[in-house]
Structure formats: C-alpha cells, structure tokens
C-alpha positions as CSV (number, residue, x, y, z in Angstrom):
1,X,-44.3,51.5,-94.5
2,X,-41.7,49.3,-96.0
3,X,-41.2,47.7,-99.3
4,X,-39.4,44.7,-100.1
5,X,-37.7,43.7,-103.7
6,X,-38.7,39.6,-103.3
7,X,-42.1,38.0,-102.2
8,X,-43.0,37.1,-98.5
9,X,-41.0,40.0,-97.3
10,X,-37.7,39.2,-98.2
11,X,-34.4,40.9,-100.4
12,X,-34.2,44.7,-100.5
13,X,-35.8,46.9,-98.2
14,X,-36.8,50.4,-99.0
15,X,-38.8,51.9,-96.6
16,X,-41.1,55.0,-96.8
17,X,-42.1,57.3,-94.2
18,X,-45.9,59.3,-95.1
19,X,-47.5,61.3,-96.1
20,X,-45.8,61.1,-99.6
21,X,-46.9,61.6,-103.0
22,X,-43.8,60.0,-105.6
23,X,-45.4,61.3,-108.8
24,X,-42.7,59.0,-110.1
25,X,-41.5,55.7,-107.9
26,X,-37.8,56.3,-109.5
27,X,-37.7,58.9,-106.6
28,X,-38.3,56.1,-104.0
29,X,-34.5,55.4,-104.0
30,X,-31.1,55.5,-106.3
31,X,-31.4,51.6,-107.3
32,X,-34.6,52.2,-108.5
33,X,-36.1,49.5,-106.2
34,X,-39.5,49.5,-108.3
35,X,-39.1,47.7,-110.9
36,X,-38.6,44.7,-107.8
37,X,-41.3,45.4,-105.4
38,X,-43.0,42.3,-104.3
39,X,-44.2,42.7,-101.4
40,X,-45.1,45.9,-98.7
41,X,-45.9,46.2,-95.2
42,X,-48.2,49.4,-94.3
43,X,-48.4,50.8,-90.7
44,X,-51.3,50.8,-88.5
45,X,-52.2,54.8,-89.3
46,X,-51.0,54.3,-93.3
47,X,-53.3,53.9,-96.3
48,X,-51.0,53.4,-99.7
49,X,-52.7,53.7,-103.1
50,X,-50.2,52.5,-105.9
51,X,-50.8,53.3,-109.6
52,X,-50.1,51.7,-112.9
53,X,-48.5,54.5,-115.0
54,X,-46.7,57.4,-113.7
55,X,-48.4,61.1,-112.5
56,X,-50.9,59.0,-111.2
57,X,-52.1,57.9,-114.2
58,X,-54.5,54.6,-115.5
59,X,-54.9,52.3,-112.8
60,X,-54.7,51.7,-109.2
61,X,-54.8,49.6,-106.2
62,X,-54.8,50.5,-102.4
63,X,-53.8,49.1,-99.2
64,X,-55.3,50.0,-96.0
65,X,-54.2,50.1,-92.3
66,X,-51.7,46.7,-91.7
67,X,-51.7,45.4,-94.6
68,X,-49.1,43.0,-95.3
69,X,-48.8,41.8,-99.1
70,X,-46.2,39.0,-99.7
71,X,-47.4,39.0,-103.4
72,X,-47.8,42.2,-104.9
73,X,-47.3,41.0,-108.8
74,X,-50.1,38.4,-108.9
75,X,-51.8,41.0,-106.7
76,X,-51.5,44.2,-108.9
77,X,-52.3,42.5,-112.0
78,X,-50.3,45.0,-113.5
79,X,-46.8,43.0,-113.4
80,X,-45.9,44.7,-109.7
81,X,-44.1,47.8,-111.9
82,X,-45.9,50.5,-109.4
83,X,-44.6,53.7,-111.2
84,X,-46.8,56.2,-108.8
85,X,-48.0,56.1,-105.6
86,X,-49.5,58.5,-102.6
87,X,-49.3,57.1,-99.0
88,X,-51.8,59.0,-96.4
89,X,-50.7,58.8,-93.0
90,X,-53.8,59.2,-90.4
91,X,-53.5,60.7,-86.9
C-alpha cells in the first residue's frame, strides 16, 4: 500500500508492505510522514484499519481491497493524524 503526504495522490510517498501492525505511525518512516498523510492507495489483497490515538487506541476507520482515498482528513474526521494502524494482507 502506499501513502501519500498531499491529497489526490500527490507529495511524499511512503509506502508499506503487509502484514504490519505500527503500534505507533512514527515507525512508518524517519520524517515522520504522518502527521501529512492525505491520501493512501491499498492493494487488491490489503485491508488497512487506521486509528485515532496510538496502541490502537479510541477510534478507527478501515479501508478495504483497492481503495483509493484522495482525502483522508475530511475522510477521518479525526484531522488525518493516523497515529496506529494494522494492514492485513490476504492470500
């Protein structure tokens, strides 16, 4: 899956390959890309399920199979800071 720092799938790219479980997004890379992430691409076998608070804590919102979100801060409705997050990789 692949996450980008600006909406519509532009700026920074930081991609993730699954399964993964980031108890804390700060691990996602050195520049902290979290604190930026507008908008993801999931794969066709990836399921992502982003959370609120670290430790996978308060709440959460998930993305199936090919989802492509060019918006994740009007999406998340929790200011697109995703501080946790598990990605499940099928097949």
């Amino acid at each position: 899956m692949q996450f980008y720092s600006d909406r519509n799938f532009k700026g920074e790219l930081a991609p993730l390959v699954g399964p993964a479980s980031l108890e804390s997004a700060d691990k996602m890379t050195g520049k902290q890309l979290k604190r930026h992430i507008d908008s993801l691409v999931t794969g066709s076998k990836a399921t992502l399920r982003v959370y609120e608070h670290s430790m996978f804590k308060d709440r959460s919102t998930v993305f199936g199979p090919n989802s492509r979100e060019a918006g994740l801060i009007t999406k998340l409705g929790i200011g697109g800071d995703i501080q946790s997050l598990q990605l499940e990789c099928d097949g």
